[in-house]
N, C-alpha and C positions, 0 to 999 in steps of 0.2 A: 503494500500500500504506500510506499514510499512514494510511488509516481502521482498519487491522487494528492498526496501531504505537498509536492514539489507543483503543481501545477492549481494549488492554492495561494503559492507566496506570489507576491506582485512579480517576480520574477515571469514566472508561470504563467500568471494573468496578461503579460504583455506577449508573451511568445504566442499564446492562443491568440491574439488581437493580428498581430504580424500572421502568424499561418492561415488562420483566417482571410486575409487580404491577397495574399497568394492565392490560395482556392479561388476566390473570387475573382481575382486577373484572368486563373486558369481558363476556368470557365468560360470568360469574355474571349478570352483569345481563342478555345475553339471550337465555340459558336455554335449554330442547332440547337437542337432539344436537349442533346448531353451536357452540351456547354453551358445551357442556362441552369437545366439541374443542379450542375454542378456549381455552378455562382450562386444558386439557392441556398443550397447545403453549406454555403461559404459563409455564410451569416449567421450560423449555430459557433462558430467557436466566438469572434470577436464578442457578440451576445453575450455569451456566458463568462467571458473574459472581462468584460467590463462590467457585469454586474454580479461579478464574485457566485457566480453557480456553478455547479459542475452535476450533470447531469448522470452521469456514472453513482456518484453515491452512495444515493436510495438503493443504489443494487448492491451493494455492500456493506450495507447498514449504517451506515453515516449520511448525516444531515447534507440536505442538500445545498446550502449554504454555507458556508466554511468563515469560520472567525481564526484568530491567531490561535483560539486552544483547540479546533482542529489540524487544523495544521501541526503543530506540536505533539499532535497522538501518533501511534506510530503502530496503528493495527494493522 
């Protein structure tokens, strides 16, 4: 769970922001129906990157919202 602890800290929060905007280039650059999908689904990481969610979780039993003393557990 270390990668769900790691991709809570602002560090984490801006790399999702940044891959997310890549995705969404991707997408634009190659175009169609794939490429739009794909630009679509590009707007789920920046999302959750800026408003501190992480959509994983709930599937792991931890809140879906993450404060400093998530991050700091280390299930």
């Amino acid at each position: 769970m270390k990668f769900l602890s790691f991709m809570s800290t602002p560090i984490g929060r801006v790399l999702r922001v940044v891959m997310g905007a890549v995705i969404i280039w991707a997408g634009l650059a190659i175009g169609g129906a794939g490429g739009t999908a794909l630009a679509l689904f590009g707007f789920l990481p920046p999302i959750t990157g800026i408003l501190g969610l992480c959509p994983i979780n709930p599937l792991v039993g931890r809140p879906i919202r993450c404060d400093a003393a998530c991050r700091m557990q280390t299930k």
